[in-house]
C-alpha positions as CSV (number, residue, x, y, z in Angstrom):
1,X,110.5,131.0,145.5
2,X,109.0,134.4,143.4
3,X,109.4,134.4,139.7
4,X,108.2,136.8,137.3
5,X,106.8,135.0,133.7
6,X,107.5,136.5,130.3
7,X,104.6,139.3,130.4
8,X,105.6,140.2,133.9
9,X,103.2,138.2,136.2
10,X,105.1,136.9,139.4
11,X,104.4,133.6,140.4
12,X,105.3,131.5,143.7
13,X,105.8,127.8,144.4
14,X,107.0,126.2,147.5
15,X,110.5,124.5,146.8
16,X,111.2,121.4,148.9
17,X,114.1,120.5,147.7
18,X,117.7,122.7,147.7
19,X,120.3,124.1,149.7
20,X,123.6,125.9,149.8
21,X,126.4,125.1,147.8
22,X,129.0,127.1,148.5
23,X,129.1,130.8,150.2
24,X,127.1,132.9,147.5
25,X,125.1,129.6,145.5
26,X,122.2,128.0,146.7
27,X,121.0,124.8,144.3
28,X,117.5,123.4,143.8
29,X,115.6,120.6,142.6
30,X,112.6,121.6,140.8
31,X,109.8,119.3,139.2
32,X,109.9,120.1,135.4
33,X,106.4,120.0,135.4
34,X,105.8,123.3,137.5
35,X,105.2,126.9,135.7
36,X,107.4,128.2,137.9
37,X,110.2,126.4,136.6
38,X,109.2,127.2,132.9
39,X,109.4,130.9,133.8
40,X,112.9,129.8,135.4
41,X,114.3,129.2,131.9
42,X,113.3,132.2,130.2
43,X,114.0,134.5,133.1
44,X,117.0,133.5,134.8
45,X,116.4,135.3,138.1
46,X,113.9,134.5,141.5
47,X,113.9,135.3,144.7
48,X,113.9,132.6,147.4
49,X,111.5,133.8,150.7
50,X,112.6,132.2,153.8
51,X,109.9,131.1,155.3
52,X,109.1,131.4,159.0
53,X,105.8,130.4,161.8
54,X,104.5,133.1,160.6
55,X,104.5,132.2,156.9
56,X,103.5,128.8,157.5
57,X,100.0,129.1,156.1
58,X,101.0,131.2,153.1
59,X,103.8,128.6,152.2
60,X,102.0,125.7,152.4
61,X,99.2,127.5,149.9
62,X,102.4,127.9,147.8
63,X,103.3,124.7,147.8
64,X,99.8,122.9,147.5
65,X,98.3,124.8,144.6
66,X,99.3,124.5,140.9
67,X,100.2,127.9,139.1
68,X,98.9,126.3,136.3
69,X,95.6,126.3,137.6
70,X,95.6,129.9,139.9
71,X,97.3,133.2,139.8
72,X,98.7,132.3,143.5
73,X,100.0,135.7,144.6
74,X,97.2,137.5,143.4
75,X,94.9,135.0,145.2
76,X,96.5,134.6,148.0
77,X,96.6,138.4,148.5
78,X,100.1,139.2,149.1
79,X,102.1,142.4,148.5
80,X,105.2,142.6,146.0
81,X,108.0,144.8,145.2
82,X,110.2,144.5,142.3
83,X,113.9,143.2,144.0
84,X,116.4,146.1,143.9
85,X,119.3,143.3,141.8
86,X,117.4,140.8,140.0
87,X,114.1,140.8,137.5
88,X,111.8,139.0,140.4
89,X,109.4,140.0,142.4
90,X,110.0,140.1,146.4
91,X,107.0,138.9,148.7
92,X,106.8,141.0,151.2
93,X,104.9,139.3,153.7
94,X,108.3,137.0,154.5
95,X,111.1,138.7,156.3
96,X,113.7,137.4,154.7
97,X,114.3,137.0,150.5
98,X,117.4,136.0,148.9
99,X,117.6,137.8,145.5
100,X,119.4,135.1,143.2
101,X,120.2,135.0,139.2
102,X,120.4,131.6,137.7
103,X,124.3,130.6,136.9
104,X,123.6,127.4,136.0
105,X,120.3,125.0,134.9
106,X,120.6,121.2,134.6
107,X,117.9,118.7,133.0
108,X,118.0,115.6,134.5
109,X,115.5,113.0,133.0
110,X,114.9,109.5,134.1
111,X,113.7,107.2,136.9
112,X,114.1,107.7,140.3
């Protein structure tokens, strides 16, 4: 998943958890702890990179290390373009990149 912040920054994180809904809505379960999802609620559009072999390496970086701490995509070195349809950036090392605007956000607190 590729999300811009408030100044424009893109960020990544490796989501675990989600999957389709229906023909044109995907849904996913995100940490509230992550800075992605922070930049989720002001932005209300990401991408979601399918990730492949190929990507393996550069997903699991994703998912491992905390935007909080690192600028991940500038770190990891890849290459983004600005999606066509939504304000979020495209990483263009994965070959495939749904380009998705939030229709929906739910909080749900308690113990699991």
């Amino acid at each position: 998943m590729a999300i811009y912040d408030e100044q424009g920054t893109p960020y990544a994180m490796n989501v675990a958890w989600g999957g389709q809904c229906d023909y044109h809505h995907v849904a996913l379960n995100l940490s509230l702890n992550h800075k992605t999802t922070e930049n989720l609620k002001h932005t209300k559009a990401f991408t979601l990179n399918i990730a492949t072999v190929d990507t393996l390496v550069l997903s699991d970086y994703f998912g491992l290390v905390s935007g909080y701490k690192v600028n991940k995509i500038e770190t990891a070195g890849v290459h983004i373009i600005h999606s066509e349809f939504v304000d979020a950036p495209i990483v263009d090392e994965y070959s495939l990149t749904l380009e998705c605007k939030v229709i929906e956000m739910q909080e749900a607190l308690g113990e699991m």
